[in-house]
N, C-alpha and C positions, 0 to 999 in steps of 0.2 A: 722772886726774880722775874723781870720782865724780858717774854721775847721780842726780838727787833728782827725782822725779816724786810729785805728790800722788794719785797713780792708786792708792792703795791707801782712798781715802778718799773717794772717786767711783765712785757706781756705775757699768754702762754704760748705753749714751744708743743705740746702735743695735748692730747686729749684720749683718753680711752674708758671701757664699760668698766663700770666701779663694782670692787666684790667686797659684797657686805658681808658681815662678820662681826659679832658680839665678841669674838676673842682676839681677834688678827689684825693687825692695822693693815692699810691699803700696801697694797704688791708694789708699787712702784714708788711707797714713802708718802711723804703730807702734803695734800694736792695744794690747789690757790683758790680751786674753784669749783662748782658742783652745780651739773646739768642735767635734769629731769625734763623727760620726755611728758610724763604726765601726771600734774600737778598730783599734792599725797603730801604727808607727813615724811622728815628723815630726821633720825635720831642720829644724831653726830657725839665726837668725839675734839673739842678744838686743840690744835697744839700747845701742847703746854699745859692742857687741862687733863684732871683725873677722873672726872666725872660723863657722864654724858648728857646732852642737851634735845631737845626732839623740838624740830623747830615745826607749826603744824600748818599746815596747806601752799606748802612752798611752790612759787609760780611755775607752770612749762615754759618751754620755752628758749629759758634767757641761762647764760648763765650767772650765776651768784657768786659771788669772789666772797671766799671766808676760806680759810688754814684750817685743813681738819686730817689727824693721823686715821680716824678710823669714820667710819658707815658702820649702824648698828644696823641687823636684819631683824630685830625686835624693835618694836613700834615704826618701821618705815614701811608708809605704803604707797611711796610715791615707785612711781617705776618706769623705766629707759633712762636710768642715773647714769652720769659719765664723769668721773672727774679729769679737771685741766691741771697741766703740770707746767 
């Protein structure tokens, strides 16, 4: 089944510190976007996916638009992560 989300056509509306979790997806639901304070690995979780992915040396900075329900705290070592909603 494929997801269609209009999230590429909406900006974001808040932004807050992301709590990583192996088992709990994120507090506030499936962000749009994810913003590291200083650059490191995150092991994500994308919507709609059952697996997880560690994407590695993700830039500071900026932030990165991608739909993720969860932040693993196992393999991420990027840190001041914030996701946008």
């Amino acid at each position: 089944m494929e997801y269609v989300s209009d999230i590429k056509t909406r900006p974001a509306t808040n932004m807050v510190s992301a709590n990583l979790s192996d088992t709990a997806n994120l507090t506030n639901g499936n962000c749009r976007g994810i913003y590291v304070g200083v650059s490191g690995n995150v092991a994500v979780i994308f919507v709609g996916a059952s697996t997880s992915v560690t994407i590695p040396s993700l830039a500071a900075g900026i932030i990165h638009p991608m739909e993720v329900s969860r932040i693993l705290s196992t393999g991420t070592t990027a840190t001041g992560i914030f996701v946008a909603y």
